[in-house]
ZAKEZA-348787 format. One record per residue: residue number from 0; x, y, z of N, C-alpha, C in turn. Coordinates in Angstrom, 1 decimal. Layout:
BEGIN
+-----+--------+--------+--------+--------+--------+--------+--------+--------+--------+
|   i |    npx |    npy |    npz |   capx |   capy |   capz |    cpx |    cpy |    cpz |
+-----+--------+--------+--------+--------+--------+--------+--------+--------+--------+
| NUM |      X |      Y |      Z |      X |      Y |      Z |      X |      Y |      Z |
...
+-----+--------+--------+--------+--------+--------+--------+--------+--------+--------+
REM end
This chain:
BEGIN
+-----+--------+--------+--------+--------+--------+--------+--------+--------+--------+
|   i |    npx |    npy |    npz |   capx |   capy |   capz |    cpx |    cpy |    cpz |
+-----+--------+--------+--------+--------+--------+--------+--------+--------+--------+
|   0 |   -2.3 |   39.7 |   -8.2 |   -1.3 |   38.7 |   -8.0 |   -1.9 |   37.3 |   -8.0 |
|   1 |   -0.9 |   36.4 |   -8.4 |   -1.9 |   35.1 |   -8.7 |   -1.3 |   34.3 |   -8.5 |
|   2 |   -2.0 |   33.7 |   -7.1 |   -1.5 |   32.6 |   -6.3 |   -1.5 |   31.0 |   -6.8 |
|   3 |   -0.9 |   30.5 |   -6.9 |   -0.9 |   29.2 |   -8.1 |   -0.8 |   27.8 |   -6.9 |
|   4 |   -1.3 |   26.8 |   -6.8 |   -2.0 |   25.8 |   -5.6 |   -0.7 |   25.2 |   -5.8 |
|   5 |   -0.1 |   24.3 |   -4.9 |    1.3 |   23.4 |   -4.7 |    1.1 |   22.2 |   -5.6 |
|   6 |    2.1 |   21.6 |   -6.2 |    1.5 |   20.3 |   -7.2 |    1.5 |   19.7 |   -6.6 |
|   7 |    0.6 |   18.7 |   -7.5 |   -0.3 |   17.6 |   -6.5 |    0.6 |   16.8 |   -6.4 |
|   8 |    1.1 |   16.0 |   -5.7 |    1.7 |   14.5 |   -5.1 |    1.2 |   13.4 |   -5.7 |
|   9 |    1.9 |   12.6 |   -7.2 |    1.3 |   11.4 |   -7.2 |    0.8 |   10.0 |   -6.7 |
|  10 |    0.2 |    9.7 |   -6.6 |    0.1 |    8.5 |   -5.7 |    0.7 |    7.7 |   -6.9 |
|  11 |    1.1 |    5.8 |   -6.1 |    1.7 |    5.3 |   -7.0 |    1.2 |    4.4 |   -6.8 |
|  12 |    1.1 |    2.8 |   -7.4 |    0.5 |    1.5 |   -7.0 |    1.4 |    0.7 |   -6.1 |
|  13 |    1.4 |    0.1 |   -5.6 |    2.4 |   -1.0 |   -5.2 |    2.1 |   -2.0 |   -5.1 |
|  14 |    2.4 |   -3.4 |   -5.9 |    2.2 |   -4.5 |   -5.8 |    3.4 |   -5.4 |   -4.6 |
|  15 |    2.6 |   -6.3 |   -3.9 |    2.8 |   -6.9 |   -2.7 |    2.8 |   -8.7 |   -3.1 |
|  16 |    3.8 |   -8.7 |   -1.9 |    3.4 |  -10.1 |   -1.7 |    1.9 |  -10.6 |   -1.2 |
|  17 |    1.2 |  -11.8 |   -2.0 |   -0.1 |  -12.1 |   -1.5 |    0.1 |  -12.2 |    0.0 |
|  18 |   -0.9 |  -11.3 |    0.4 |   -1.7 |  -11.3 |    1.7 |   -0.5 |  -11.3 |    2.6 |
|  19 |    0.1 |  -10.1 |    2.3 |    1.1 |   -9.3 |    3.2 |    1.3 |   -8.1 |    2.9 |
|  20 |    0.0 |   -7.4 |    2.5 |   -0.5 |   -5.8 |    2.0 |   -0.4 |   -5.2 |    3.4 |
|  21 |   -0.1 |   -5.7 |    4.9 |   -0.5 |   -5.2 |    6.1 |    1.0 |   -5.4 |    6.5 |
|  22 |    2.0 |   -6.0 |    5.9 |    3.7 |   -5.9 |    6.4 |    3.8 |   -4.8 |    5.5 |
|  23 |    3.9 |   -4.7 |    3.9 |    4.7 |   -4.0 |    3.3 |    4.0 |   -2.2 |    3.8 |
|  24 |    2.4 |   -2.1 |    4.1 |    2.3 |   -1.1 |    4.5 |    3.3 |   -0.8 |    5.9 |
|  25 |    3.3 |   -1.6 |    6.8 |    3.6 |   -1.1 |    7.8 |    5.6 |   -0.5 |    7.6 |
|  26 |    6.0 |   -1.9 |    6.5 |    7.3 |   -1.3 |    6.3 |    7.9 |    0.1 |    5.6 |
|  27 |    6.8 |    0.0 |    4.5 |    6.8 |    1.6 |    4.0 |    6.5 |    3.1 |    4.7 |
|  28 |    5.8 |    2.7 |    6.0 |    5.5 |    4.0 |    7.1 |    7.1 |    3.9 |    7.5 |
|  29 |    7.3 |    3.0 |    8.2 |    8.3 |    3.1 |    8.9 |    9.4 |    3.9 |    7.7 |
|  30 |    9.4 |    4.1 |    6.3 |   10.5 |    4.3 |    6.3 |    9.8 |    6.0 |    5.6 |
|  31 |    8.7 |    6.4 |    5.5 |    8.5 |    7.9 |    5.8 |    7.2 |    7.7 |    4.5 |
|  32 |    6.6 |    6.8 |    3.9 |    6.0 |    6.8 |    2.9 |    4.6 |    7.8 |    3.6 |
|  33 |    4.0 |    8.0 |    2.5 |    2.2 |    7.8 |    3.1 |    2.1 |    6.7 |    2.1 |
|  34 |    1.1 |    5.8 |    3.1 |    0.8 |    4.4 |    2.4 |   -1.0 |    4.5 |    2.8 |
|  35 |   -1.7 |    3.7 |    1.9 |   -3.2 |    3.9 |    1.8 |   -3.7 |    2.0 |    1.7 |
|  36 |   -4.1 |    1.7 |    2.4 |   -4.9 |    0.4 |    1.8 |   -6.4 |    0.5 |    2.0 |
|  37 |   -7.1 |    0.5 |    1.1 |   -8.3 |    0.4 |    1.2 |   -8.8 |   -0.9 |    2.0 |
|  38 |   -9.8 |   -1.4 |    2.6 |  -10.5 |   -1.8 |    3.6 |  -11.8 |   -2.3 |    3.3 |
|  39 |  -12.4 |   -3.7 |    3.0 |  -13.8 |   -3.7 |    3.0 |  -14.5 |   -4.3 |    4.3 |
|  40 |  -15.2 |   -3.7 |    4.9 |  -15.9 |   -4.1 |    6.0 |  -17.1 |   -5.3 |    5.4 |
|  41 |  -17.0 |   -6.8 |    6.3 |  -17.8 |   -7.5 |    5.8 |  -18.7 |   -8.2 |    7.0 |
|  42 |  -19.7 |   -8.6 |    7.0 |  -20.2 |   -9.2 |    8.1 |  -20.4 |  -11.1 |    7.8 |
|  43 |  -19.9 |  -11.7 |    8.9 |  -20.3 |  -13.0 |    8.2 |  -20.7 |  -13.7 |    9.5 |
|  44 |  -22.0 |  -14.4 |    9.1 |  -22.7 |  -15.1 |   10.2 |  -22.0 |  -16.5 |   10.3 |
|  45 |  -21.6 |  -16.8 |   11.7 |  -21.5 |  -18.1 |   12.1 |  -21.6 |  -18.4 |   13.5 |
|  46 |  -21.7 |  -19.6 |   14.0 |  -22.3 |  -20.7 |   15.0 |  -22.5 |  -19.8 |   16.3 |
|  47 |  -22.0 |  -18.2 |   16.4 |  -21.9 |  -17.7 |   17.5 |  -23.2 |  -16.6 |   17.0 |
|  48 |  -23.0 |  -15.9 |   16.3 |  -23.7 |  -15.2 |   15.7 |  -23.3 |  -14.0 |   14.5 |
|  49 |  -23.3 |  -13.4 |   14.3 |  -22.9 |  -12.5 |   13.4 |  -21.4 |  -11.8 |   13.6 |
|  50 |  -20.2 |  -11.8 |   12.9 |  -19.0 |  -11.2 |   13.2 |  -19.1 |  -10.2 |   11.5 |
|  51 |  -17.9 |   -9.3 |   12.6 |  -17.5 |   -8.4 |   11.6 |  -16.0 |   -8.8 |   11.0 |
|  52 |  -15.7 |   -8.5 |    9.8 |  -14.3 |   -9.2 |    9.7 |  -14.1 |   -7.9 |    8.5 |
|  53 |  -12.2 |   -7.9 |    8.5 |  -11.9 |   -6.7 |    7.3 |  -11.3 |   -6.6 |    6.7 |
|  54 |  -11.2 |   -7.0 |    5.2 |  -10.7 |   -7.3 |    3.9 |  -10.3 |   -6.7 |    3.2 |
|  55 |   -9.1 |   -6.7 |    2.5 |   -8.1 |   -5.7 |    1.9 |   -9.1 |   -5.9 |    0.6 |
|  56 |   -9.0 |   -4.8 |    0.2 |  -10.2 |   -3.8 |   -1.2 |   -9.7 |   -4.7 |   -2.4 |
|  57 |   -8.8 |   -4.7 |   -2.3 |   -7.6 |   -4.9 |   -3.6 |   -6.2 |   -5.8 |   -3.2 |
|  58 |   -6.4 |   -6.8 |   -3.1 |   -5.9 |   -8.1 |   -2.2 |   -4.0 |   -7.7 |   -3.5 |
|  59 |   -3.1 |   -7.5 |   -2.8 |   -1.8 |   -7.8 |   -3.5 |   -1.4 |   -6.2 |   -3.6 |
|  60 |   -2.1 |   -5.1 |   -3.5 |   -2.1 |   -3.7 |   -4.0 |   -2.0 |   -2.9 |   -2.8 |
|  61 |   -1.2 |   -2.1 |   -2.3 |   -1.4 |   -1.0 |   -1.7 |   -1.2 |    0.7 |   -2.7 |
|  62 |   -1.4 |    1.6 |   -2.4 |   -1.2 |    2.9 |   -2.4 |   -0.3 |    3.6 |   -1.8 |
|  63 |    0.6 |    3.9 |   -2.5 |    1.9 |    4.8 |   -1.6 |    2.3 |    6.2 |   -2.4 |
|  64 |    2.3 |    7.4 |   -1.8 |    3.1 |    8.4 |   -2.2 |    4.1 |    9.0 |   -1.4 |
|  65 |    5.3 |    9.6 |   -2.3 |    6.1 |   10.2 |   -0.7 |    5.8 |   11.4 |   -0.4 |
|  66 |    6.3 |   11.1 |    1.2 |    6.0 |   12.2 |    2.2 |    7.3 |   13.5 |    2.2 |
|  67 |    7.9 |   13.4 |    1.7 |    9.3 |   14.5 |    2.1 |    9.7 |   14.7 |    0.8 |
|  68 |   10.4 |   15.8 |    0.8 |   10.6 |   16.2 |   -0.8 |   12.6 |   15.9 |   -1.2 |
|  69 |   12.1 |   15.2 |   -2.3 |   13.3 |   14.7 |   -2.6 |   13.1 |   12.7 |   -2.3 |
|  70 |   12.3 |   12.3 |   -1.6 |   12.2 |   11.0 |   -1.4 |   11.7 |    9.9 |   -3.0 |
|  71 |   13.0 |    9.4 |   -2.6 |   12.5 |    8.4 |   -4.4 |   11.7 |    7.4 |   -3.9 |
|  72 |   11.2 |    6.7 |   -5.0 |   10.2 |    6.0 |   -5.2 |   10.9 |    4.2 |   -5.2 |
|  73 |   12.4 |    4.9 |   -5.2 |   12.9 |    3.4 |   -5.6 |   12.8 |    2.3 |   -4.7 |
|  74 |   12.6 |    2.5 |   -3.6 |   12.5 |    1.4 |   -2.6 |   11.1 |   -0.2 |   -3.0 |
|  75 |   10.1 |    1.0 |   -3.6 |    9.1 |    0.0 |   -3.8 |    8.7 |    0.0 |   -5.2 |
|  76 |    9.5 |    0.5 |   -6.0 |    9.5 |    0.9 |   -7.6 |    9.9 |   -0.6 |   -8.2 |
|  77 |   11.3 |   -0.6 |   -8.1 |   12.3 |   -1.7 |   -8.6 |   11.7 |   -3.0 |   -8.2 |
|  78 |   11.4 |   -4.1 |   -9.4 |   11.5 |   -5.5 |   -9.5 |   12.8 |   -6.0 |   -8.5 |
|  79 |   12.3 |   -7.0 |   -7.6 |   13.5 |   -7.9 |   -7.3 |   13.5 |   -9.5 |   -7.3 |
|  80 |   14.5 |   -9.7 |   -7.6 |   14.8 |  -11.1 |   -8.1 |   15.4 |  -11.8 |   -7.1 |
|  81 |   14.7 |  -13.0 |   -7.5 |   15.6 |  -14.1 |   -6.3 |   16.6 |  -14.2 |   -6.5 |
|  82 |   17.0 |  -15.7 |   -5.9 |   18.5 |  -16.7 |   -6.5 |   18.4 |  -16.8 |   -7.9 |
|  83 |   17.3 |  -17.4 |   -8.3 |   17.1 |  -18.0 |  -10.0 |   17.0 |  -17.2 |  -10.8 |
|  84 |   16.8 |  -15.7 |  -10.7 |   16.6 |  -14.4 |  -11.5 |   15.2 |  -14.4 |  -11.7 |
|  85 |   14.6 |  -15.1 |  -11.5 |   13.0 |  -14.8 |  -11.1 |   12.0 |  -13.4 |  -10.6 |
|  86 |   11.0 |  -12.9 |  -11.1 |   10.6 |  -11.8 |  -10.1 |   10.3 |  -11.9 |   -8.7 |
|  87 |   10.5 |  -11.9 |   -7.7 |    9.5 |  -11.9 |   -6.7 |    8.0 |  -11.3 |   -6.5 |
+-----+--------+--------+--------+--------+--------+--------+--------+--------+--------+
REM end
């Protein structure tokens, strides 16, 4: 008998408003996503001494797949437009 592994879960990209990769993650949990933002740990010396500070990997991009079966993609899929018909 031949047990065949569950299919894999795509991940998908999501493009963000600049340097609000830390709202749209938190909004996409809240609505059942798994969301991923990579992280770069950096050290930068000033007047005090050395700090640690932590930088999104991929500044405008998060990572999202869904979590529940049957959950679409459209919430963070679809282009949206302002007043002017512009993309956001």
């Amino acid at each position: 008998m031949s047990s065949t592994p569950p299919p894999s879960i795509p991940w998908y990209v999501c493009l963000t408003k600049p340097r609000r990769e830390a709202f749209a993650l938190r909004k996409l949990e809240e609505q059942g996503y798994e969301v991923f933002l990579p992280l770069l740990t950096q050290w930068q010396k000033s007047k005090d001494g050395w700090t640690k500070k932590q930088q999104v990997m991929f500044p405008r991009y998060s990572f999202v797949r869904c979590n529940r079966a049957g959950q679409s993609i459209g919430p963070f899929a679809a282009p949206r437009r302002d007043r002017t018909g512009d993309l956001r």
